[in-house]
N, C-alpha and C positions, 0 to 999 in steps of 0.2 A: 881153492879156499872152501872150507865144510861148512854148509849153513842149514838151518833149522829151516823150515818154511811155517808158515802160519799164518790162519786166518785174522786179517787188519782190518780196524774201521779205520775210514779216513772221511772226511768231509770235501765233500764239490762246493764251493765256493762262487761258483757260476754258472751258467750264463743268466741274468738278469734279462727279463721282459721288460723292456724300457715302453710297451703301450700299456702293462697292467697295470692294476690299482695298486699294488704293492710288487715293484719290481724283484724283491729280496724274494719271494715267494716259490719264484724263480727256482732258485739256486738248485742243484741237482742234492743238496743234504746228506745225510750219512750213507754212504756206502760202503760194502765189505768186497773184502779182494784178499788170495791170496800171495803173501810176499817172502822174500828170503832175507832172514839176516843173517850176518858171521858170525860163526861162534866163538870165533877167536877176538871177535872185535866190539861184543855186546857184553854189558855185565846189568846185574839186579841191582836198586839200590832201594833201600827203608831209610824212607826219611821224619826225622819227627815222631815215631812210634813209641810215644813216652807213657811211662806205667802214672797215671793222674790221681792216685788213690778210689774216692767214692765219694759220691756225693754227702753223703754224712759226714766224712771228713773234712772235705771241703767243700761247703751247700755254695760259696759265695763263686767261685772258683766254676763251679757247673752249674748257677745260676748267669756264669755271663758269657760260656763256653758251649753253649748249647750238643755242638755236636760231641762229647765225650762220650756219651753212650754209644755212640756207632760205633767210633774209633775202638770203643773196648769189644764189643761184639764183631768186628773184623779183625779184631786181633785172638778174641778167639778162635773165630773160625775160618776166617780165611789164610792170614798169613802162615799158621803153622802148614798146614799141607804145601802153600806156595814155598815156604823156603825151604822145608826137606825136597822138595823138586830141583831147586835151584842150587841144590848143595848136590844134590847126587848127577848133578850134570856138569857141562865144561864150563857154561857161565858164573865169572865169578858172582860175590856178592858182596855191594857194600852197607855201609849204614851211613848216614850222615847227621849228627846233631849239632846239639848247642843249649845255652842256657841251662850250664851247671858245670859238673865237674866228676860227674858221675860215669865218664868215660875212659880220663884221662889214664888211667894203670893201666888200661889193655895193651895187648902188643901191637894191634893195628891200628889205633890212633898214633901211638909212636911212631911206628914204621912213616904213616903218612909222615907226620912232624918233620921225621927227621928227611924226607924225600923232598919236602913242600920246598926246607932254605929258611933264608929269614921271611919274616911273614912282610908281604906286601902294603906300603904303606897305605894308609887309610884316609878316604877322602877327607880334605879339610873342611870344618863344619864354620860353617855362619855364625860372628856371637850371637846371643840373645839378650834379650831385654827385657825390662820387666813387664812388659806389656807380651810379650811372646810368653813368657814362662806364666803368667796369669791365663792365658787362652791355654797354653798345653792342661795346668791342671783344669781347665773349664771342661776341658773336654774329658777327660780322665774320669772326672765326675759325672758329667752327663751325655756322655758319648759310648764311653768303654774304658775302665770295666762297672765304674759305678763306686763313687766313697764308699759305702756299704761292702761291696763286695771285694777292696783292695787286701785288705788281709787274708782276705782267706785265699787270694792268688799268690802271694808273698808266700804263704807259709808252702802250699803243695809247688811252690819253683823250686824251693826250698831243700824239696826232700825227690829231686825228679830224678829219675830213672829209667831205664829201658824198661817197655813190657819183658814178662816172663818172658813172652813166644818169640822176641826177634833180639835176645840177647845173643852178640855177636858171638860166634864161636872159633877159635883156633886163632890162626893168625889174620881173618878177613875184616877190610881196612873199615879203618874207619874216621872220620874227616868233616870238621865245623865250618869248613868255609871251601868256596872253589879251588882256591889255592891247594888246598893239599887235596882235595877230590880230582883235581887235573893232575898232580901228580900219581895218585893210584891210577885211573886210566892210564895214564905215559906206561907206567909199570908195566900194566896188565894188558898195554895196545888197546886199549878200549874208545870207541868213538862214538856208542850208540847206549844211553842209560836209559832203561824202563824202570818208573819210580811208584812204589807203592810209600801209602802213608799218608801223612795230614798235618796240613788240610789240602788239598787240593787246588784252592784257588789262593793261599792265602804262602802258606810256608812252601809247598813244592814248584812255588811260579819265582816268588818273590828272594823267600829267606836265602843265607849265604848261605852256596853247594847246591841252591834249587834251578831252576830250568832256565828261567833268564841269563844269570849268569853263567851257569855251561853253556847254553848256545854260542854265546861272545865267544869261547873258547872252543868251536866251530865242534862239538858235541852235540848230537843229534838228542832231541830227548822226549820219550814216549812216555805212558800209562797204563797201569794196571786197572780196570773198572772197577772192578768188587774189591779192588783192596784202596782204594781211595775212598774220602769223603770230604766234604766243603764246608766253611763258616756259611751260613745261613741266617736269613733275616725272615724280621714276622711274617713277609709279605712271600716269601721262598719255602720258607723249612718244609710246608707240611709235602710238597710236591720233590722237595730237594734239587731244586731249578737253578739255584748255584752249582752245582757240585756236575750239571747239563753244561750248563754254561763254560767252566772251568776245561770240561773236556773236549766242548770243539772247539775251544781257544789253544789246547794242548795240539788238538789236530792240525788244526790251521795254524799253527806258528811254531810249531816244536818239534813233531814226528806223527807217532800213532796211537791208539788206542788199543788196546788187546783185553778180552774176556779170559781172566785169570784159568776160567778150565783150558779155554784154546791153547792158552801157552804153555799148562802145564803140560798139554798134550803135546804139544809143537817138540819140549825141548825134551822129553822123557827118550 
């Protein structure tokens, strides 16, 4: 089997001092090691990399979405070198979205579609009440995204689209849900997905086709550092202590983390 090797962070997760003042202190923390993975058996995936307009466009939209700005400044500048790397090598590449319909013509959304089957029935939801549906808009309004700023989220979902730099090219798949992401893996023998995109702790943990749910699907699933970033709160953004967080949650429960030059370098 042919494998890349490349330098991986992982996190020690122990041993705990059970006489110190903080046993967690302990723990051996981020370490780097090098590892191999298959190349036959790894693919890239961009998840969520959606073209957001501009804050002039939509002020309400990146008044409640803080981190926009990153996302577009990694998308200038890191994903395009990352995914001419990953195209000129044997790892495939996917994309995974959702919320719109701005994918659907490609040949690799179809491909998956027509791979996935019929779509997997969808959990049965709890009715609500009107005392439920009064608490959802409460929080709508003073939780996220804010009465003030719902239109202007409405109108940029509206109009969403892939960034210029990770528009899918040729036949490489592309898939809203696990369901047809497990079927491109099946395709392509894929077992191990390193996910760039965003947010990092929010869409590539949680959303359909993100890390939770391939793991269920016994899919190993790693990180790209520089090409990630996190939802962030007041008490976070300025340090980006979410987006810290996010990755040794990736580490300790999903795979690895990789430094975007490492891997360029790993898979060139």
């Amino acid at each position: 089997m042919a494998e890349y090797r490349i330098k991986a962070q992982y996190y020690q997760q122990f041993d705990a001092d059970l006489e110190a003042e903080v046993p967690g202190e302990s723990y051996g923390g981020w370490q780097t090691a090098p590892i191999e993975i298959a190349r036959e058996h790894t693919a890239v995936v961009v998840m969520h990399a959606w073209d957001t307009g501009t804050a002039v466009e939509y002020p309400g939209w990146y008044r409640a979405v803080e981190y926009m700005p990153r996302a577009r400044e990694i998308g200038e500048r890191v994903l395009p070198g990352l995914l001419a790397a990953v195209r000129a090598s044997d790892l495939p590449l996917f994309h995974v979205v959702g919320s719109g319909d701005y994918y659907r013509e490609y040949p690799g959304y179809q491909r998956a579609v027509a791979m996935a089957g019929e779509p997997e029935p969808e959990p049965e939801r709890l009715a609500a009440d009107p005392v439920l549906e009064r608490l959802r808009t409460w929080r709508r309004d003073k939780v996220f995204v804010g009465a003030h700023n719902a239109a202007d989220v409405q109108r940029g979902f509206a109009k969403l689209n892939f960034m210029p730099q990770t528009r899918p090219e040729g036949e490489e798949g592309i898939a809203e849900n696990s369901q047809q992401l497990a079927a491109l893996c099946r395709e392509a023998r894929v077992n191990h997905l390193i996910y760039a995109g965003f947010a990092i702790n929010w869409c590539l943990l949680l959303s359909p086709g993100g890390m939770a749910e391939m793991s269920q699907r016994g899919v190993m699933c790693s990180a790209l550092r520089q090409a990630v970033t996190a939802v962030e709160n007041r008490e976070t953004a300025r340090n980006e202590l979410c987006k810290e967080i996010a990755l040794w949650r990736v580490a300790l429960a999903f795979g690895f983390v990789f430094d975007v030059e490492d891997f360029i370098t790993a898979i060139a």
